[in-house]
C-alpha positions in Angstrom: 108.5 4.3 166.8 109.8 7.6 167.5 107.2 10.1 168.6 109.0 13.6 168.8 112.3 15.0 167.3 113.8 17.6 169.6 116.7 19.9 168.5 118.3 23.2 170.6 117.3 26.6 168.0 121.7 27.6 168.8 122.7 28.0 164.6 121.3 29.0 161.8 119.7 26.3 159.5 116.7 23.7 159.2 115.2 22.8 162.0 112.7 20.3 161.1 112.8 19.1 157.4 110.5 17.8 155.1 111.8 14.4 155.5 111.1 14.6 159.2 107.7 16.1 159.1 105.3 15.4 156.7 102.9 18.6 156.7 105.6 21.7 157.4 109.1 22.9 157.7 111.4 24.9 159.8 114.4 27.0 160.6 115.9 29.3 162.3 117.5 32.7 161.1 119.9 35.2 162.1 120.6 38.4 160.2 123.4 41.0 160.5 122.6 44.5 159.9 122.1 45.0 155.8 121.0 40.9 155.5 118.3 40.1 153.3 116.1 36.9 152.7 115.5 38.3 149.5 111.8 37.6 147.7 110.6 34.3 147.7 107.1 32.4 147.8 106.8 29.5 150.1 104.2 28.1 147.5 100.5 26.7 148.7 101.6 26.6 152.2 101.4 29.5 154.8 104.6 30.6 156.2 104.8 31.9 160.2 107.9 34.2 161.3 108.6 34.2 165.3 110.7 37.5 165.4 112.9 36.4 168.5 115.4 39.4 168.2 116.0 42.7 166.6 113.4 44.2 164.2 112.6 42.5 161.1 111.5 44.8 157.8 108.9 42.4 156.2 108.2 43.1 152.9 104.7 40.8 151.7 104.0 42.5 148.1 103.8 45.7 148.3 103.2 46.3 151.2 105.3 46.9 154.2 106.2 46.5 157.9 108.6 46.8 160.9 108.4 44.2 163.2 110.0 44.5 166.7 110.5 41.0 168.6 109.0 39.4 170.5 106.3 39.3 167.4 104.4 36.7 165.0 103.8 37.3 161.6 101.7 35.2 159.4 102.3 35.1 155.3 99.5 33.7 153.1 100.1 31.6 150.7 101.8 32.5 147.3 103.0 35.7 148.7 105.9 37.4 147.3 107.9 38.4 150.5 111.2 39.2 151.9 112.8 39.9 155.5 115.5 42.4 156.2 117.6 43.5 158.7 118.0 47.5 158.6 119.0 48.2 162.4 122.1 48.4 164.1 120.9 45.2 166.2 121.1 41.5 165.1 117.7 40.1 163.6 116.9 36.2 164.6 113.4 34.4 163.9 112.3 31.0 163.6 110.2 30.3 160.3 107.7 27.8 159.8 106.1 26.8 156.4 103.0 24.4 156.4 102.8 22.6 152.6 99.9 23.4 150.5 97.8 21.4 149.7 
């Protein structure tokens, strides 16, 4: 039995997967200047951003934020949001998403 999956946060991509974790997911992101996530909803299940670098513009509906790293941000569930990188400096955050329920 295999009690922990470790893996090193050095590209962009999934970190842990839904077919390695049963109750979230999670990746790691890295945005030039002018890169979008464009709107999405992660569903039932709550989403957490870990701005590591840069400064993220988080739009959740309507409304909206600048988030300078080292932050957390927390998006409820079925929440129309995106993440953009409007500065000069390079945007990287880790996501994860719990599933609903």
């Amino acid at each position: 039995m295999r009690y922990m999956i470790v893996k090193e946060i050095n590209k962009p991509g999934c970190l842990i997967s839904t077919k390695e974790c049963k109750n979230f997911k999670s990746g790691y992101v890295i945005l030039g200047k002018g890169e979008v996530i464009g709107k999405h909803k992660t569903g039932d299940g709550e989403e957490i951003l870990i701005i590591l670098e840069g400064i993220a513009r988080i739009i959740v509906e309507k409304e909206i934020a600048l988030v300078e790293s080292p932050a957390t941000v927390l998006i409820p569930p079925n929440t129309l949001h995106s993440v953009e990188n409007d500065s000069e400096k390079t945007l990287k955050y880790v996501y994860i998403v719990a599933n609903g329920k």
